[in-house]
N, C-alpha and C positions, 0 to 999 in steps of 0.2 A: 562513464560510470556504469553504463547498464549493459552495454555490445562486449566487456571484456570481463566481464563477471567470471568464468574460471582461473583467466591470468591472475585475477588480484586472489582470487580462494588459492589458491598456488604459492603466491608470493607468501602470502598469511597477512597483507593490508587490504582485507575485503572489509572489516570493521574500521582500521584508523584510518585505513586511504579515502572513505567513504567522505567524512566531512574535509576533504581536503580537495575532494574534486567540487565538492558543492562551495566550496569559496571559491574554485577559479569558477564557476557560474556566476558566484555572486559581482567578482570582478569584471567579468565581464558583462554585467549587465549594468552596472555602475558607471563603465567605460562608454554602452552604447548610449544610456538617455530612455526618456521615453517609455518606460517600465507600466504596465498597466497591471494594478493589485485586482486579485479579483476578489467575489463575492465570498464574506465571512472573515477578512485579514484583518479589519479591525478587533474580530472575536482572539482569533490566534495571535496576534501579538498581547493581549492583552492577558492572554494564557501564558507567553513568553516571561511578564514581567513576574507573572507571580509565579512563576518559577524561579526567577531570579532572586525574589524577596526569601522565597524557602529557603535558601542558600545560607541566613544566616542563623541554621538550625543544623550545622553539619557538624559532626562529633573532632572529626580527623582530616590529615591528607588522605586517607586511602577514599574514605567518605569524598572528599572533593575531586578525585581521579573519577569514579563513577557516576557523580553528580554531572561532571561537567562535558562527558558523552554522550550523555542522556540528551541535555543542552542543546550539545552542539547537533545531534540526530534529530531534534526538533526544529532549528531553524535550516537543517540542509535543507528537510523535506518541505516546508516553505518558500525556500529559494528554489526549489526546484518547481513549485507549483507555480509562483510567479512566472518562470523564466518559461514555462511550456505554455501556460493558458496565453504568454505573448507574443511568440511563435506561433500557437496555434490559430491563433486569431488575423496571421497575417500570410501564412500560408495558404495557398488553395487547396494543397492535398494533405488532408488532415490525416491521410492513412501514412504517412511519410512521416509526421510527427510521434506517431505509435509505432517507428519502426523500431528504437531502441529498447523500447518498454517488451517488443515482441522477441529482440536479441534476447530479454533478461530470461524473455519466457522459456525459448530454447536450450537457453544454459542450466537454466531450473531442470529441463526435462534430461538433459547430458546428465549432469552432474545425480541426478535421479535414478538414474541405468547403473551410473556406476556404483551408487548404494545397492544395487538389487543383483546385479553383477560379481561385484569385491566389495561385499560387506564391512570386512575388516580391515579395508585402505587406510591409512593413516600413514603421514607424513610428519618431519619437519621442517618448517616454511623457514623459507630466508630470514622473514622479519621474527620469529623465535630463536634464530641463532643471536642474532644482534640486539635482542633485549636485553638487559640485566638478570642474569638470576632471580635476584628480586623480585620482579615483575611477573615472570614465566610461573614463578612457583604459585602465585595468586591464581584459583581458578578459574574466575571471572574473567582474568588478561589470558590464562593461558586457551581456553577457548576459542580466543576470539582469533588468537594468532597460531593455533596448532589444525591441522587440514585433515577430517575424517572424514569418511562417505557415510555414515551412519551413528544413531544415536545408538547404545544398547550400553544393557547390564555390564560390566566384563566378570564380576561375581557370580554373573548366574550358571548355572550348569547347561541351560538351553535358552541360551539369550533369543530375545526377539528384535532383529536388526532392522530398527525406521530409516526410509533416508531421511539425510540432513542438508547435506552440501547443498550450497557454499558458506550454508547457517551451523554454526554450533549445534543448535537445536532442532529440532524435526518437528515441535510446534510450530517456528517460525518458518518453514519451508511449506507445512500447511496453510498458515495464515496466509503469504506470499500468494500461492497456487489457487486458492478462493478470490484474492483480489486482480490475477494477473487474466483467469479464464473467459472474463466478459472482456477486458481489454484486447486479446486474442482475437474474439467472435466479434468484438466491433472493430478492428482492421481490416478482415477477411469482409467484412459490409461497408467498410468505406473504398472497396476497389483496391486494396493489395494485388497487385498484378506482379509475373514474374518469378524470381527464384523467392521471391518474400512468401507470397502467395503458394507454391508448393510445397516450401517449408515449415509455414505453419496449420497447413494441412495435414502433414506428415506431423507433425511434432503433435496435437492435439490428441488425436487418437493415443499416439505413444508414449502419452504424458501418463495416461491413466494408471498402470500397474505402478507405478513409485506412487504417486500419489495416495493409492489406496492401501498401500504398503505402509503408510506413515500409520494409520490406526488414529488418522485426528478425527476425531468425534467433532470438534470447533469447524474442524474445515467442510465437514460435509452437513454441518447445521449451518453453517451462512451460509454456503455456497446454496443450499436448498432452498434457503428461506429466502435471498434473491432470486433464483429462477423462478422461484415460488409466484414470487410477487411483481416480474418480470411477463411470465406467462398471463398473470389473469388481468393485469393493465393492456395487455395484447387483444385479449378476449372484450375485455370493457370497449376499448377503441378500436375493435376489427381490424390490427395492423398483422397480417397476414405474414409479413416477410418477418415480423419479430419472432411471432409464434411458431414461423416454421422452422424458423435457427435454433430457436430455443427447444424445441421434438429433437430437432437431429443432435443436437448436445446428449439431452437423455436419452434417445438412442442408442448413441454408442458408450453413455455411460454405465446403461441396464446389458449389455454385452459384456462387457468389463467385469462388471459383477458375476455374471452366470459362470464366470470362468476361473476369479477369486473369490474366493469366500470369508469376505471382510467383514461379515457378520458374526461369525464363527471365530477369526481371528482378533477380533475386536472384545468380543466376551474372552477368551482368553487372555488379553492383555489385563482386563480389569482382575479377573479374579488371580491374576499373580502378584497383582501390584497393591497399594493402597492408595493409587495415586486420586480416589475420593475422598478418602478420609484427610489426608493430608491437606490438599487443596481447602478442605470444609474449615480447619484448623486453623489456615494461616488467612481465609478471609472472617472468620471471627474474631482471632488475634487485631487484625487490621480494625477492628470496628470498636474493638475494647481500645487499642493507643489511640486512635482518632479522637477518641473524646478529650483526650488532654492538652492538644493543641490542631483544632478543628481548620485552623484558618490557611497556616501557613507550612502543615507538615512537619514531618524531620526533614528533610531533606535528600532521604534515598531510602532503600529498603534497608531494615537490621537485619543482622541474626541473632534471636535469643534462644533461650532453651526451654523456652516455656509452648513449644507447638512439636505434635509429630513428626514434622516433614523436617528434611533437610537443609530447603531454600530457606533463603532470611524471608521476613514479614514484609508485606509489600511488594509479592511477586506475584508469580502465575496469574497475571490478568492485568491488560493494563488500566483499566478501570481503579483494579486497588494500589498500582502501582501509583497513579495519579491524585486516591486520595490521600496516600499514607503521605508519600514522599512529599507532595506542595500543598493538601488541604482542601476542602470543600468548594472554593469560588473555584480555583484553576480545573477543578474536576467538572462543574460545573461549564468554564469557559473551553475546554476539552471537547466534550459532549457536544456542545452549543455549537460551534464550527461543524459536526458531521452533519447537524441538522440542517443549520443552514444551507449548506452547499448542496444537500438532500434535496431541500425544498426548490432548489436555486433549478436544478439540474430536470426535477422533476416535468419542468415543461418540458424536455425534449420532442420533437416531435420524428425525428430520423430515426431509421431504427437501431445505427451508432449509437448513436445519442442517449437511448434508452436502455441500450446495454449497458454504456457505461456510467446511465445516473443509479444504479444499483449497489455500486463498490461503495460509496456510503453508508449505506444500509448494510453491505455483507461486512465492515467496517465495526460497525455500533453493534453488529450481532455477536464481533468475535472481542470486541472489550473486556465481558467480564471471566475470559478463560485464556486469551493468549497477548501474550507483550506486543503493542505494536507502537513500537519507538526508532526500532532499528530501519535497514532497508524497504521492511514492510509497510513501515509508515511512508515511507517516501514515494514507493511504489505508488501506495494509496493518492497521496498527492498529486503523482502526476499522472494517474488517469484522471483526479476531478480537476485539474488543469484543461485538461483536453475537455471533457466533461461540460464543463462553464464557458468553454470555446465555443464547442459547437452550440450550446443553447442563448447565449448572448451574442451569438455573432450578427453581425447586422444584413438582415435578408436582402438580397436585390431587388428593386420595385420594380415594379411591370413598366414597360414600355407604354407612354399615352400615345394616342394615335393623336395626330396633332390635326386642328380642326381647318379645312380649307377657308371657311370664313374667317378667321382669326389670323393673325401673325405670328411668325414662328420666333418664341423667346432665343431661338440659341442665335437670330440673323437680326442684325440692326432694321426696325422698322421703318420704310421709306414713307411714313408718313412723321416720321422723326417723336415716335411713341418710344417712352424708357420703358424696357423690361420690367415687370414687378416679380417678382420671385424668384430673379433666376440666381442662381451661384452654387456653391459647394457644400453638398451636405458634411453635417458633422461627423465623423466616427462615431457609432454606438459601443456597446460597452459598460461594465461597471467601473471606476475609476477609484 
């Protein structure tokens, strides 16, 4: 799923192939047994269902085509979470389990170059020759299956070209790149050694100019507001090695900047566009339908003609996406899950650990401004997979020094005394 991320943006099944690799996960974990759910799954399935319930508030088939990727991108990233927090918990090198989450990140950063590179790359994918017409001509399907390196006007006289790839969107490759950069810095802290280990050295720095080239306002407030609150947890608990990864991030992020001027190009994007006003629209829109079926949604975003923006109601953010489309509880049971695993994660005491209980938090920051349903929600998952590994994992106990006057419980005593305590501890965990 995540080491061949160009192949599938290529083919044009980096969106439908997505839920189809998360079922062979799912078969395969079916097949092995032994599945350990972690902390909040009770919350998220329970989010599951009342999406399911919304369903019977859908206008059409095309309505059920985009209801039910939505769906199925919700329980990928669930079975993905499942299947890593149980892995991760049975592995010894937890940097080996973030080895594919670090492929995705390299591919982000390729695929990034070559937005900044051949702006105007555009292809057509295998899987858009063998659609139906029908389908291609839908913008929504044809997005998802037609392969550009960049989002931009093509009306404008001097477009401003964001990267995208392997995303439609260049929000979504922002969101991505905020949740993928502490997963990154806690590999390189759990002993990445090797060609991984100089790769993601090299990839980090080089990740910068795409990134700052997208213009996400979303991506550099969560990504802030976690280091933010990253650092001064470091500061409270004198963890020196967090603090010090976390300088050399801003380091070479305040260099990056000296040399782009994404403050300058950020005010220009705004004052060309109305992408405020618009956004303001369609989360108003969203608050006025809401009222008229609070519980269970419509069941996707509309498009009406009653707002400035182009997108249907129900978009740009997945907060309103969540409460338009299923209703106030699932928005609620939404929310409830990043908390949890928030709070779950919070104990970390590694400095892994605490990098990665953040993506939660940079998570619940980028809700009410960018969709996170797609890969980015999965992403998300499976760093708090790892995340709830390392902070539930069950510690080794000290060695007792065993007492010369007493008898040693692991050796039959020759005064023919039965052991009391001895046997096999239980697996820790949340089950």
């Amino acid at each position: 799923m995540f080491g061949l991320v160009p192949v599938w943006w290529i083919a044009g099944v980096f969106y439908f192939g997505w839920p189809l690799l998360g079922a062979l996960l799912l078969m395969f974990m079916l097949t092995r047994g032994q599945i350990v759910m972690p902390a909040g799954s009770g919350v998220w399935l329970a989010f599951l269902a009342l999406v399911v319930v919304s369903a019977t508030q859908l206008a059409g088939f095309s309505s059920l085509l985009t209801f039910g990727l939505r769906l199925v991108f919700y329980l990928t990233a669930f079975v993905v979470c499942c299947y890593v927090f149980t892995v991760a918990r049975e592995r010894e090198s937890p940097s080996l389990v973030l080895a594919p989450l670090a492929a995705f990140f390299v591919a982000l950063v390729v695929l990034g170059w070559l937005g900044v590179l051949m702006p105007r790359f555009s292809m057509t994918t295998p899987m858009e020759l063998i659609l139906p017409g029908g389908l291609t001509g839908n913008p929504f399907i044809r997005d998802m299956v037609h392969a550009e390196a960049t989002e931009y006007s093509a009306r404008s006289l001097n477009p401003i070209f964001r990267p995208a790839a392997p995303y439609a969107y260049t929000n979504t490759f922002g969101s991505t790149y905020a949740i993928l950069v502490p997963a990154v810095v806690a590999c390189l802290l759990l002993g990445a050694s090797g060609v991984l280990r100089t790769v993601l050295l090299v990839a980090l720095p080089l990740s910068l100019p795409p990134a700052f080239l997208t213009l996400n306002r979303g991506m550099f407030l969560s990504l802030g507001v976690g280091l933010a609150v990253l650092g001064m947890r470091a500061v409270v608990r004198g963890n020196i090695k967090v603090l010090a990864s976390m300088l050399g991030v801003l380091a070479v992020g305040g260099l990056a900047a000296l040399v782009i001027p994404i403050g300058a190009l950020i005010e220009r994007r705004v004052s060309a566009s109305n992408t405020n006003t618009d956004r303001m629209s369609l989360y108003l829109e969203v608050l006025r339908w809401v009222r008229s079926s609070p519980l269970v949604g419509f069941g996707t975003p509309l498009q009406v003609d009653t707002v400035s923006a182009d997108a249907p109601i129900g978009t740009q953010g997945q907060l309103w996406t969540v409460l338009f489309s299923h209703g106030i509880p699932a928005l609620v049971c939404f929310i409830g899950w990043f908390l949890v695993v928030l709070a779950t994660c919070w104990r970390a005491t590694s400095a892994a650990g605490q990098w990665l209980s953040v993506v939660p938090l940079i998570a619940l920051v980028q809700l009410p401004f960018y969709g996170l349903v797609n890969q980015n929600l999965t992403a998300a998952f499976y760093v708090v997979g790892v995340a709830l590994a390392l902070t539930t994992r069950r510690q080794p106990s000290r060695p007792v020094r065993p007492d010369p006057g007493r008898p040693d419980p692991g050796r039959p005593d020759p005064a023919g005394a039965v052991p009391v305590g001895h046997g096999v501890a239980s697996r820790g965990g949340l089950r």
